[in-house]
N, C-alpha and C positions, 0 to 999 in steps of 0.2 A: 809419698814419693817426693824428690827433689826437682825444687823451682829455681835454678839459679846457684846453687849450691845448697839451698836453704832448705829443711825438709817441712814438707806442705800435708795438713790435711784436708777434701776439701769442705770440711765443716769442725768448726772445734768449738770449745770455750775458753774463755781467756784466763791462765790459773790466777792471773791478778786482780781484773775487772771485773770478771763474772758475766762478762759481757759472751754471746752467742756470735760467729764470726763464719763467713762464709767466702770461698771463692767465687766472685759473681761469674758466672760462665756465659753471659749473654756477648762478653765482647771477647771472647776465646775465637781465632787465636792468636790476633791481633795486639789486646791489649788485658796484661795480669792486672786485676783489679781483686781488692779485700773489703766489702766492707761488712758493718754491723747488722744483726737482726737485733729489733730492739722492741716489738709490738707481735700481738698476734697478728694483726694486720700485715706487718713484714715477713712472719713466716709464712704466712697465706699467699702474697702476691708472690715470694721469690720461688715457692711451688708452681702457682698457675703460670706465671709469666718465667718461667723455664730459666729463674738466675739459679737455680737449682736440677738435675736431671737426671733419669735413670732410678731405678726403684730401689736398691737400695739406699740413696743418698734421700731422695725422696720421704722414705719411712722412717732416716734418721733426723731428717727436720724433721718431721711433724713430732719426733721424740723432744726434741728440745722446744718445740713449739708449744708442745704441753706443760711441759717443766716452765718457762716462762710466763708463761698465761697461768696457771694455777701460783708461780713466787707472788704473782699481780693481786689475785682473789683467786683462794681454795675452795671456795664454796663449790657445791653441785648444781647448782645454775649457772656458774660460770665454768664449769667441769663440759658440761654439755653442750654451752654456746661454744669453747673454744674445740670441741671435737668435730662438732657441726659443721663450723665455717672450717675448718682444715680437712673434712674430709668431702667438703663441694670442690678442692680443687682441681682434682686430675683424677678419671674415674678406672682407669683401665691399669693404674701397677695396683697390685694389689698389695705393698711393704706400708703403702699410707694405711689401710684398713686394719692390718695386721699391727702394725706401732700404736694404733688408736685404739684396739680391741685389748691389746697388751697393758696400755696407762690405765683401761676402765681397769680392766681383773686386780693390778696392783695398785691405785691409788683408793676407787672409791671406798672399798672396805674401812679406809684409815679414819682415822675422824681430820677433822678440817687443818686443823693447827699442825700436823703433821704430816701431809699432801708435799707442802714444799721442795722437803731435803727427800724426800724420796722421788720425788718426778725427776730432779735433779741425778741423782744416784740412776735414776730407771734408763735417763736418758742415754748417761755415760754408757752403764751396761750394752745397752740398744749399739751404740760409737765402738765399743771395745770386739763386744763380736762380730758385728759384720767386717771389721778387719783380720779377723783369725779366720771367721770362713772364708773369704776371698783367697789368705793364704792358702788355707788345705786346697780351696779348688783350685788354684796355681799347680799346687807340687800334685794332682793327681791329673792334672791335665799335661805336664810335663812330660809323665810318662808317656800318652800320645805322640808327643812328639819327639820323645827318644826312642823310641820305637820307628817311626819314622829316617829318623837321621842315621838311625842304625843300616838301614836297604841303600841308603844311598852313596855315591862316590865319596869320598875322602874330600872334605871342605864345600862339596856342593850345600846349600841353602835349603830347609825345610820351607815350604813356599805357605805362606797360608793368608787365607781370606776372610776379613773381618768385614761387619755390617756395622750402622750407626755407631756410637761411643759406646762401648761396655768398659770402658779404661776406670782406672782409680778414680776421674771426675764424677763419673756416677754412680761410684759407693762413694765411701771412708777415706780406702785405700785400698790401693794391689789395683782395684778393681776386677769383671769376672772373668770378659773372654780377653782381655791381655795378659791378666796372672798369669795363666800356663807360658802365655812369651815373654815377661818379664823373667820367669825362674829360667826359660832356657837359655835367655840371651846368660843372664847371670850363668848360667852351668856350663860359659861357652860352647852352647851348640850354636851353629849360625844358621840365621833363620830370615828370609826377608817377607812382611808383610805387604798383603793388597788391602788396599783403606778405601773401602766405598765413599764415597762424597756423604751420602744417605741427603737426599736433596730431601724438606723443602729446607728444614735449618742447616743443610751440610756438616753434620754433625761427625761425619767421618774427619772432618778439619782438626776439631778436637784429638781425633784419635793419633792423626798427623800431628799433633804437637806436643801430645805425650811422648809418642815413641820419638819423635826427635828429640828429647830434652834426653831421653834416657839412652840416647845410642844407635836403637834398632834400625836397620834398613829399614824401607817402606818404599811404598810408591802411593800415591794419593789418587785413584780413577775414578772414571762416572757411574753411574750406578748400573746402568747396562753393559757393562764391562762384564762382569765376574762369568756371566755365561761364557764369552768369547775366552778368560782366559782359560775357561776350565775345558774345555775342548779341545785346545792347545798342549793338554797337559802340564799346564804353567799354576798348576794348584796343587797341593799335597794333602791339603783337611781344613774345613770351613770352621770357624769356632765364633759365634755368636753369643748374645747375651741374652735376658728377655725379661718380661717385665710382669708377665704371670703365666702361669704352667698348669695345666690340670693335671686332675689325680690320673686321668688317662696320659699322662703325659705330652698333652698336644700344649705348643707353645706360642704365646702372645709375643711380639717384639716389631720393632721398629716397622714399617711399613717397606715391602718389599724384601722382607728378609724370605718370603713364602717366595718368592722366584728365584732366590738365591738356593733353596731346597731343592726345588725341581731340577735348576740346573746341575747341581750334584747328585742328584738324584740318576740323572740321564746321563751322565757322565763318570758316574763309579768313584766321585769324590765323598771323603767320610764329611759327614756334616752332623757334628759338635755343638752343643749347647749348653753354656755353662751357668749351671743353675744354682743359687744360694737358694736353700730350704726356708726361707721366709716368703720365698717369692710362689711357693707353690701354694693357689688354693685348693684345697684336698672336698671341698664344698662342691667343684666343678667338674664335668666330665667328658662334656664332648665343646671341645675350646669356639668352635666356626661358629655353632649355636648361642654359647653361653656367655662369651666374655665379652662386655660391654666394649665397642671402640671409640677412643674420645673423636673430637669430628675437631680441631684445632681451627683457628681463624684463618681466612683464605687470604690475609696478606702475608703470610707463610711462602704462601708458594706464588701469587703472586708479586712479590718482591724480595728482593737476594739483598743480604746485608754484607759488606765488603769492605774493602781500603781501597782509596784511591787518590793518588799523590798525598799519601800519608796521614790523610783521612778519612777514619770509620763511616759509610754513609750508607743510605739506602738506597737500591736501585728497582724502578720499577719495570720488571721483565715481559710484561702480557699487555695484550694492547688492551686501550682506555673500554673501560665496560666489561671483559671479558671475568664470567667471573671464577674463583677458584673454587677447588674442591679440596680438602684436605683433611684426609680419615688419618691419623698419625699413627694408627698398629695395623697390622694382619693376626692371621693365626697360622702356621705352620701346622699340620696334621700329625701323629707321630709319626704315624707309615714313611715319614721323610727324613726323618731323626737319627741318625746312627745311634747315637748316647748324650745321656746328660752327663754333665761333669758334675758330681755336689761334692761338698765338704767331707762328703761320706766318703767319696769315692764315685769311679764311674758304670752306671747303669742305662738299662735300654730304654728307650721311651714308652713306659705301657704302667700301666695298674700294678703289676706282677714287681717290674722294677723299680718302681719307687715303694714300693712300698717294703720290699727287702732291704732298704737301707733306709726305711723310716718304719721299722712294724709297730710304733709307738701311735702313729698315724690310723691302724685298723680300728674299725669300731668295734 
């Protein structure tokens, strides 16, 4: 997508340097910052410490994390140390495991001397499709929402309601649950989004400064919002993003997106889940039980990071001593799911559904 006129990805490589290059997202959306991954150690901390976010962008570092750590030393001692520490750092998307299971199956077979140019090549690949599936699940989420705009008056807004960032910042590009608004804004259908805050990093902020670079109305609320508007009838379809999905189709994502289900739930809104097929492990079955939840540092949430008279700073929001708690996913159940949007196309949340637009998946 375009930053300024300039078109941004937000993880590349530089076709001159060779150099690995990132949009840091810790001061989004304040201040556009680029800089270098240049160590394993830098693609480790820009995972944990979230200058990177969202599972596909996630599993495309650790793609070029690998590609740079083996250009270093191909050896298989050094194959395994750098999988290791890249997959201690965020335990709950499952695109890091899957990126990291993908570089084992295609590199180790190779002999040493040849690891190089293929982690490199493995990586791109990794960079190239996750922007063609965000596509497809753009244009088949679209439909959704021309379907939609079709019941409504002449010129009135598809209204819809988005949780934490699922935008182009946390893949490649397109990103998951914006693609279906970015193709409709594009197909002039007019469409105004609701942007959760998603307190403790406010990462709906993010999603507010996507959609303002690119056009779209929006409004930015708190995160106990989305009930009140859906009640109102001031929602027309919820479309979320996630960060692991089982084979049952119950889904992992941002914390409090599982009250945002209920609310739609109780309220007869479709609630949408746009799922890239790497983000599903097909291993898991019942999400509440099985999917590991990271437990994030409680200066998260006790302290909000902000501007103020033109300065990025920290604010401490809890009184002294009090201490946080800060679980960073939920699991949404499917029985709350209307449909998954994938690259396939869109399906129900269940065993039966995903697996009819993946039966390469049955054992």
């Amino acid at each position: 997508m375009k930053v300024g006129g300039v078109h941004y990805r937000s993880i590349w490589r530089d076709a001159d340097s060779g150099e690995v290059r990132i949009i840091d997202q810790r001061w989004l959306p304040h201040e556009f910052k680029v800089v270098t991954l240049s160590s394993l150690d830098d693609f480790a901390v820009a995972i944990r410490d979230m200058w990177v976010r969202g599972a596909p962008l996630i599993g495309a570092t650790a793609a070029y994390g690998m590609a740079e750590a083996i250009a270093r030393d191909p050896s298989d001692a050094n194959f395994e140390h750098s999988s290791k520490v890249l997959n201690a750092t965020r335990p709950t998307a499952v695109n890091l495991a899957w990126a990291l299971e993908r570089c084992r199956a295609a590199l180790m077979p190779l002999r040493p001397e040849d690891r190089a140019d293929a982690a490199w090549a493995l990586a791109h690949e990794v960079f190239e499709e996750d922007i063609d599936i965000n596509r497809r699940i753009g244009e088949h989420g679209l439909a959704l929402i021309r379907d939609i705009a079709a019941r409504k008056p002449a010129g009135e807004p598809v209204r819809l309601l988005t949780h934490c960032n699922a935008g182009w910042l946390a893949t490649v590009d397109w990103g998951t649950a914006t693609s279906p608004m970015y193709h409709a804004h594009e197909a002039g259908i007019p469409i105004h989004v609701w942007v959760d805050e998603t307190r403790p990093r406010n990462q709906g902020a993010l999603t507010s400064w996507e959609l303002g670079v690119h056009g779209i109305p929006h409004t930015y609320v708190v995160d106990n919002a989305g009930g009140h508007l859906m009640q109102r009838g001031m929602v027309d379809l919820v479309i979320t993003g996630t960060d692991r999905t089982t084979a049952h189709g119950d889904v992992c994502n941002k914390i409090g997106t599982y009250l945002k289900a209920l609310a739609a739930h109780d309220n007869g809104v479709p609630f949408y889940v746009a799922l890239p097929s790497p983000t599903i492990d097909w291993s898991l079955g019942d999400g509440v039980a099985e999917i590991p939840i990271e437990e994030r540092p409680e200066r998260e949430v006790t302290h909000v990071l902000g501007m103020s008279e033109g300065r990025i700073c920290d604010v401490q929001v809890t009184p002294e001593g009090t201490p946080g708690g800060n679980p960073a996913f939920d699991v949404t159940p499917n029985r709350l799911v209307t449909g998954l949007i994938t690259e396939r196309g869109v399906c129900e949340a269940s065993a039966e559904g995903l697996t009819g637009l993946f039966p390469e998946k049955v054992a």
